[in-house]
N, C-alpha and C positions, 0 to 999 in steps of 0.2 A: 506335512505337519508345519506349524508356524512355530517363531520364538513363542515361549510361551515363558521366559524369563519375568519374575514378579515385582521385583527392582523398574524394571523397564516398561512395564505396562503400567505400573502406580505413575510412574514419572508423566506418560504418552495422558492420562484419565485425571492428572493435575497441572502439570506445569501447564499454564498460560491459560488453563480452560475457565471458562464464565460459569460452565452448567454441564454437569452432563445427565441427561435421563434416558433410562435411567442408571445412572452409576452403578450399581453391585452388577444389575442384569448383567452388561456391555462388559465389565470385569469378569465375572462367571465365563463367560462365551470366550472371551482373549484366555483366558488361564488353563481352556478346556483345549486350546490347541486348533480347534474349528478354522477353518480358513474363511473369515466373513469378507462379504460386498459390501464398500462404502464408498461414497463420491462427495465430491465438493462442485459445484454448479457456478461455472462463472460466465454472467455476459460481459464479452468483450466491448466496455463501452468506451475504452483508451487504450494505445499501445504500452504504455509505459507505465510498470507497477513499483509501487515505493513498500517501503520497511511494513506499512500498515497491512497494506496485502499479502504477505508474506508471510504473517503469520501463522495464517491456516494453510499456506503451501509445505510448510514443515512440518506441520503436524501431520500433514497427510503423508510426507517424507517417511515420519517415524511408523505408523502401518503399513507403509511400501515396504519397510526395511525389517517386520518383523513377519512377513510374507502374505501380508495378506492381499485381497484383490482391489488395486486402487483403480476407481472410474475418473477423469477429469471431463467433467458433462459440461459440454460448450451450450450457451442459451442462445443459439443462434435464433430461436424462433423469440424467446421472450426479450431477447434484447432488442427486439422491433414490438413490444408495447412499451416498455419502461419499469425497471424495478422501484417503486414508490420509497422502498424501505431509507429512512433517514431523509427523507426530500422533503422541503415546504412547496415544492411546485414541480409540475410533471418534470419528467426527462424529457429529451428527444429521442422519440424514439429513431433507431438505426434501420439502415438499410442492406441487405444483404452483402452487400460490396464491404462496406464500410466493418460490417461484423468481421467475414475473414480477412481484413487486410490487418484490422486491432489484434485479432489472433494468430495473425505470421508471428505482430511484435512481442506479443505475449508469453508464446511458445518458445520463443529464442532465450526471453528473459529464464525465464521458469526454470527452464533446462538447468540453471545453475544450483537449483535445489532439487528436482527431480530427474528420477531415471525414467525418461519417456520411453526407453526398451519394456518399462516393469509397467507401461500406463497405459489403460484402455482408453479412448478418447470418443465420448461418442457426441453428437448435436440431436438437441430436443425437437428441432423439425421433423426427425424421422416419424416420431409419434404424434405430437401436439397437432401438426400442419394435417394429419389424417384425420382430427375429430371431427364429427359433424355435429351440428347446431343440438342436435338430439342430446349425443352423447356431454355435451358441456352443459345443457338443463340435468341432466341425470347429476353432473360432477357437484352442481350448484348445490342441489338438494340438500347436501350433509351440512349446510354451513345456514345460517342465520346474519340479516344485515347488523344485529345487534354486536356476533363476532367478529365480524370481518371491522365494524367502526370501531372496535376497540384499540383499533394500531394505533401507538402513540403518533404518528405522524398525519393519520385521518383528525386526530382531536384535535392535533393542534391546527390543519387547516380550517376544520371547521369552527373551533374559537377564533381565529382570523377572517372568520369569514370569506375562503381562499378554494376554490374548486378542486371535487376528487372528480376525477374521468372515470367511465363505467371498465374501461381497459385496463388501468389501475387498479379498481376493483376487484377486476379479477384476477392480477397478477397472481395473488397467491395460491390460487387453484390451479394454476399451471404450471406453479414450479412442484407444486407438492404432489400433481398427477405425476411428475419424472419420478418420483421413491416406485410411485406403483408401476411405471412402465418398466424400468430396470431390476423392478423386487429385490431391493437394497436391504441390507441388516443394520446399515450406521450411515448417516450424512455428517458432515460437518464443515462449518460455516463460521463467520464471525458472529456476535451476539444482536448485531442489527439486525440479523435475518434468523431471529429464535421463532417470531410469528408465522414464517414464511414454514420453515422446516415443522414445525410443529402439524401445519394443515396436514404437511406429508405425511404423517405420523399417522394423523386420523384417517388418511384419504388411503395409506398401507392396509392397516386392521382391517378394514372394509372390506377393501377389492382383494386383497392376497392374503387375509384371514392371516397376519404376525404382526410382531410387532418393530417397530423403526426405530431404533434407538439413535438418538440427537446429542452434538457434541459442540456446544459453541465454545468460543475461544474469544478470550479476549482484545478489546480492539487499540494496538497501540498510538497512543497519543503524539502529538506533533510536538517540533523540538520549540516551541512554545507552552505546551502544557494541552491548545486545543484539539478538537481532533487533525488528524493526519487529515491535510487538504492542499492539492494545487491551487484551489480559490484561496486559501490562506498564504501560501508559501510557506509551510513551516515542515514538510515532507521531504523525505530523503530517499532518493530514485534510487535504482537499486545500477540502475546504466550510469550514476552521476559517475566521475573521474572521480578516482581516487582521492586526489588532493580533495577536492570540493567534496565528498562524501566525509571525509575526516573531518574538513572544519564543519562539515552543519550540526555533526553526533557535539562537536568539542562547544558548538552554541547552545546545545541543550541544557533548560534549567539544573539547578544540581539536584531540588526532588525526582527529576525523573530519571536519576543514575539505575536504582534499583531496577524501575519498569524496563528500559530499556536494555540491562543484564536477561532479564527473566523473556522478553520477547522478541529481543532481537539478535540474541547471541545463540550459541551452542553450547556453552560452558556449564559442566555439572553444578549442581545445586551445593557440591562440595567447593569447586572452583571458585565459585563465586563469592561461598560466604569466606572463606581465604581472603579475597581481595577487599570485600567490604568489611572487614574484620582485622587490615592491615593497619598501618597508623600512616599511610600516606595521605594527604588532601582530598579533597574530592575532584581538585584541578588534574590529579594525578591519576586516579578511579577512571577521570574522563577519559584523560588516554589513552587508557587499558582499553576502556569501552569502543574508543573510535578504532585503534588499529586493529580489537580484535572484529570490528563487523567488516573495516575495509580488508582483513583478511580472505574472509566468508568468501567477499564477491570478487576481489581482484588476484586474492594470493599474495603468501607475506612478503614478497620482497618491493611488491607493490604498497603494500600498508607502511613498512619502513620507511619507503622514500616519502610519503605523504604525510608520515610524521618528523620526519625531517623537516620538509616543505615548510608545517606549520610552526615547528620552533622558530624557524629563519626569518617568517614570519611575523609575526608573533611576540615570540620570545625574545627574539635579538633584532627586532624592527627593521629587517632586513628585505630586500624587493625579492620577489621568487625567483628561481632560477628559471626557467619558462613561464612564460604569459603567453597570450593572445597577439595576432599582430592587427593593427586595424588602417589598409592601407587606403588612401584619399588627396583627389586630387588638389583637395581646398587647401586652402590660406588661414582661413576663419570660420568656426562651428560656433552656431548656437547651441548652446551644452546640452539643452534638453536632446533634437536631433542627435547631436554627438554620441551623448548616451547610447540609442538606441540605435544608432547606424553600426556603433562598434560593439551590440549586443551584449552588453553590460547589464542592461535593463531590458524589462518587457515589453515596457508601454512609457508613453510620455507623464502618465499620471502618474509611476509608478518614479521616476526622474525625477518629477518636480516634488516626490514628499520626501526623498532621499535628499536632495538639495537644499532643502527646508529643514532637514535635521541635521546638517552640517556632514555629510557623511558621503561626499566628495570631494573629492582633491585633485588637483594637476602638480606631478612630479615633472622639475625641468633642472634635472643636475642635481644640484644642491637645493636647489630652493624649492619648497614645497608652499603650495595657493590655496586655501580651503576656498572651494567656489559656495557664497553663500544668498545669489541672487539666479532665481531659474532663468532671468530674462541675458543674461551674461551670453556674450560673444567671446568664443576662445580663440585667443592667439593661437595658431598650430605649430610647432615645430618639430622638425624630424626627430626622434628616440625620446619626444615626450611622451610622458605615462601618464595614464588618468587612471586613478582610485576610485571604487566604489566601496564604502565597508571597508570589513576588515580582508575582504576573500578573494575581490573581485578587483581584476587589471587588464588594462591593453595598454599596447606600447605604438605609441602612433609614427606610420613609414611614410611620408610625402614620396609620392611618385613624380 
């Protein structure tokens, strides 16, 4: 028998959820004790998963932990056409190599919220890679071009006048063939992929005569407010160090205090309105928020030192106690190079707009240089520090 605690299952069918359908059914089935099959489907199309993804890995934590049967369905076949969902232009698609070597880094990460002893793991090639051209005319049949163009993503390329690929097209017939290859009773997913799950639903009733109950989750925002994106930089890795996962939570806007309580913490629905109910700041709220996530992922004595870090920081305008060393045989660096030799930055364009907004410095002693020309040649000397932001340091070693 499963928990079938009422408390606990209301929490699992609201906190963080976009939709569930349909809600009473999917409640009825959890409160009746039934031990349901549910998966979440991910192509590995990076190794490294930020605050955004993690969402739906907890959610499916909390069915792990009320006993029911959790799948983690690797897309190894569909992440060699490209999932469309949110895209204005194809993915690339991946190569078999490329898929499990994303999913070594994936698996390592994950582990920190899921019991992989309690997890079925299966890959969508076992089924998908055996259709034949028959069998995928037969799959098409249920579906209309009318539906499938209605993804918000197909409209807006083709208001841009921007190509869909017929592979695309069929993405979603082959994720939503996984509900029926594994004869699932719940998927759940973030709410970008509610079109995708949905096929499954229709492509379930069909072929295994039940029905698929669908659970999206909402999709946490970057510490900007946009969405979570390495193209944006506004993401928070779930492998960043300590220190560096503290300060990006403590850069986020202060509207997004609430959002990130509710999607990126563990803390009861009691806990929280305690804390946002307290008469502290929201500079102080933030706190709370960053050492309780760098908790999550590092363990508290790792979250203490990291707030530490940032008061010393910060607070008392104080250099870190650890940096970066960035050792070089040079005399003289052009700062953009320099940047990027000593990994401060990603790219030189990324140098010269951070330059441009005054938002490096060279520390040498006492004296501090805001560098505010990209074309600038820096003097180098041994145990000078160069600033990026508020976050970012090396401390340069002449060999």
């Amino acid at each position: 028998m499963t928990d079938t605690n009422p408390k606990k299952i209301e929490e699992i069918l609201t906190r963080g959820v976009e939709e569930a359908i349909v809600r009473e059914e999917l409640k009825k089935k959890l409160l009746s004790g039934k031990k349901i099959r549910l998966y979440l489907g991910i192509d590995p199309t990076g190794g490294d998963l930020h605050l955004g993804h993690v969402v739906v890995l907890w959610k499916l934590r909390d069915f792990q932990d009320l006993g029911h049967e959790v799948i983690l369905l690797i897309g190894d076949f569909t992440a060699r056409i490209g999932d469309p969902s949110g895209k204005d232009v194809a993915r690339k698609p991946l190569s078999e190599k490329e898929v499990k070597e994303n999913f070594k880094n994936y698996k390592k990460q994950a582990s920190k919220i899921l019991d992989f002893t309690k997890v079925k793991i299966k890959y969508n090639s076992t089924w998908l890679s055996k259709l034949k051209f028959a069998d995928i005319l037969k799959l098409a049949t249920n579906f209309t071009v009318q539906q499938m163009i209605q993804r918000d993503m197909f409209q807006r390329r083709l208001n841009d006048n921007l190509p869909i690929s017929l592979q695309e097209f069929m993405y979603p017939l082959m994720q939503g063939y996984d509900s029926v290859a594994m004869d699932v009773d719940l998927e759940v997913g973030g709410n970008d992929q509610t079109f995708n799950m949905l096929v499954g639903r229709t492509l379930q009733k069909i072929y295994n005569g039940k029905d698929k109950d669908v659970l999206t989750c909402k999709l946490l925002l970057g510490t900007d407010g946009r969405k979570m994106s390495k193209t944006f930089g506004n993401f928070v890795a779930i492998a960043d160090e300590p220190d560096n996962m503290y300060g990006k939570i403590m850069s986020i806007k202060d509207e997004l205090i609430d959002h990130y309580f509710e999607l990126a913490t563990r803390l009861s629905q009691e806990e929280i309105s305690q804390i946002k109910n307290s008469s502290d700041n929201p500079r102080d709220i933030k706190a709370k928020l960053a050492k309780e996530i760098v908790k999550m992922y590092h363990g508290e004595k790792n979250a203490e030192i990291a707030e530490e870090e940032f008061n010393k920081v910060f607070r008392n305008k104080e250099l870190p106690s650890d940096m970066p060393v960035f050792e070089t045989g040079k005399n003289n660096y052009a700062v953009l190079d320099l940047l990027c030799d000593s990994k401060l930055v990603a790219s030189k364009n990324e140098a010269k707009r951070l330059v441009e907004q005054n938002a490096v410095e060279v520390i040498n002693g006492e004296v501090k240089t805001k560098i505010i020309d990209w074309k600038t040649i820096v003097d180098l000397e041994n145990g000078m520090i160069i600033k990026v932001g508020g976050r970012r340091f090396a401390k340069i070693v002449l060999k």
